[in-house]
C-alpha positions as CSV (number, residue, x, y, z in Angstrom):
1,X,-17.6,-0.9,2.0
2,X,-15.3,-3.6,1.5
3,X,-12.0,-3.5,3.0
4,X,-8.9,-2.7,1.0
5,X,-11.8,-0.8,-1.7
6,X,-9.9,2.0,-3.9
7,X,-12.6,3.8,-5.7
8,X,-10.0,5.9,-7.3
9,X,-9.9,4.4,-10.6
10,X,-10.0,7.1,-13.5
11,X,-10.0,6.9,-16.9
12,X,-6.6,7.0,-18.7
13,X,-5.5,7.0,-22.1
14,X,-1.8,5.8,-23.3
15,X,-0.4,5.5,-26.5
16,X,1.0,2.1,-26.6
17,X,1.0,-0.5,-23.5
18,X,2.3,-4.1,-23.5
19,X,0.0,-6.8,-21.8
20,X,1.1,-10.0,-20.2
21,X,-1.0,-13.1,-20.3
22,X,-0.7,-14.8,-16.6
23,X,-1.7,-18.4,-15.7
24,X,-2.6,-21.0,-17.6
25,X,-5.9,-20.3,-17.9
26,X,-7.8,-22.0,-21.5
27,X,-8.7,-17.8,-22.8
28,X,-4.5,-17.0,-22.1
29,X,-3.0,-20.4,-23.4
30,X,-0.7,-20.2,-25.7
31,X,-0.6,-16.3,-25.8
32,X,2.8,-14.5,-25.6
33,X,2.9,-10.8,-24.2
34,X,1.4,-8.5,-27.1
35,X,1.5,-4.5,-27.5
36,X,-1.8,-2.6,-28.1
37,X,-2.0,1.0,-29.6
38,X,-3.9,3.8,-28.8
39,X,-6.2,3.0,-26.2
40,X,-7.9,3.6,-22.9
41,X,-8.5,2.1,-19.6
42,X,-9.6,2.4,-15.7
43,X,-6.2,2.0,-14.0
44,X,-6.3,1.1,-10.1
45,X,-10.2,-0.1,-10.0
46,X,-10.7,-2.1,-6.6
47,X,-10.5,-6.1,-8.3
48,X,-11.9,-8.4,-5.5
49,X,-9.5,-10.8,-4.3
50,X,-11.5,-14.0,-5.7
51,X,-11.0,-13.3,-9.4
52,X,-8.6,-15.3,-11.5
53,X,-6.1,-12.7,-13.4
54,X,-5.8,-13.4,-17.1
55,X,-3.8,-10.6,-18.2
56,X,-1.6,-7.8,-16.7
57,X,-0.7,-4.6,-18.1
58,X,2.9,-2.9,-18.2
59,X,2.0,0.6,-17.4
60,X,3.9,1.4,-14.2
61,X,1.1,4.0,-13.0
62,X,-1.3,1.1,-12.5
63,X,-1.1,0.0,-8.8
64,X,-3.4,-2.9,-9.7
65,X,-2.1,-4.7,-13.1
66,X,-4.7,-7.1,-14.1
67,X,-6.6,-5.7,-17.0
68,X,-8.6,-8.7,-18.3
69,X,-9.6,-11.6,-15.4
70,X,-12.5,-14.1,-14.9
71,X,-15.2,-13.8,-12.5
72,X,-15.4,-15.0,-9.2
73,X,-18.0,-17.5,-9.3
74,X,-16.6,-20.3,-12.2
75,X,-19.5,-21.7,-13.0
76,X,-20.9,-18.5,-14.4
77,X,-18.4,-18.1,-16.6
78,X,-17.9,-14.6,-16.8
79,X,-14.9,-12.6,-18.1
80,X,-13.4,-8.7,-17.9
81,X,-11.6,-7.2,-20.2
82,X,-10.6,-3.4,-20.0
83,X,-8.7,-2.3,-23.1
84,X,-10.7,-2.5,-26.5
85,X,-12.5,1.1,-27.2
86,X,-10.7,1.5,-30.3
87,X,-10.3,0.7,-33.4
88,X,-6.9,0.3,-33.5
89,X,-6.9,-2.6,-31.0
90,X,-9.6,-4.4,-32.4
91,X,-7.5,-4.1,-35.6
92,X,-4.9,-5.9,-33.5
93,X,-5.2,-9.5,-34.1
94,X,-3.5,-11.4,-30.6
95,X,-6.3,-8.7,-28.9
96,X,-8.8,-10.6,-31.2
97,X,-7.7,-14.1,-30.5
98,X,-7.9,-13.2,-27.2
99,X,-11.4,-11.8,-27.5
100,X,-12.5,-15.1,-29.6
101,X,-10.7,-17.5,-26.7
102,X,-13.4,-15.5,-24.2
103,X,-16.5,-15.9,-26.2
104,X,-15.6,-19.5,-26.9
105,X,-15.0,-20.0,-22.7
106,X,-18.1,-18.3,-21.6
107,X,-19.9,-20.8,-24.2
108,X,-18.7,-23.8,-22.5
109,X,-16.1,-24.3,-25.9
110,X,-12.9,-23.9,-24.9
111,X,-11.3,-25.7,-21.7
């Protein structure tokens, strides 16, 4: 086990939510907060400490707000993002710049 480990994280659907880019990382620059419809996510997963949050959500039920981060190991360039199971956030087009940014980081494009 690692300590501080909640393994309480369920899945939970919501209607509308409002995500916040944080940092200035090169996938979140430029970004302004954004709403996405119907959609679902894993509120309150353990995150480990050693990740770099790239965006928060609104919901007040989430004890943990970071929704979309990078990895801890930088070099490996690797990149989490909860919300996208439907199609009306892909349809949402700040959810797919944000997508695009990540695909250009983890190829080495985008610093």
């Amino acid at each position: 086990n690692v300590p501080g480990m909640k393994t309480q994280a369920r899945l939970k659907q919501f209607p509308r939510q409002t995500l916040r880019p944080v940092g200035n990382h090169p996938i979140v620059r430029g970004i302004e907060p954004f709403q996405i419809p119907w959609d679902e996510t894993f509120p309150n997963m353990w995150l480990s400490p050693k990740i770099t949050p790239l965006i928060e959500s609104d919901d007040p039920s989430f004890v943990q707000p970071t929704v979309g981060w990078v990895g801890i190991y930088p070099k490996g360039r690797v990149v989490c993002f909860e919300p996208g199971h439907t199609r009306f956030v892909w349809a949402d087009p700040v959810f797919r710049k944000v997508v695009h940014n990540m695909i250009l980081w983890c190829g080495g494009r985008l610093s």
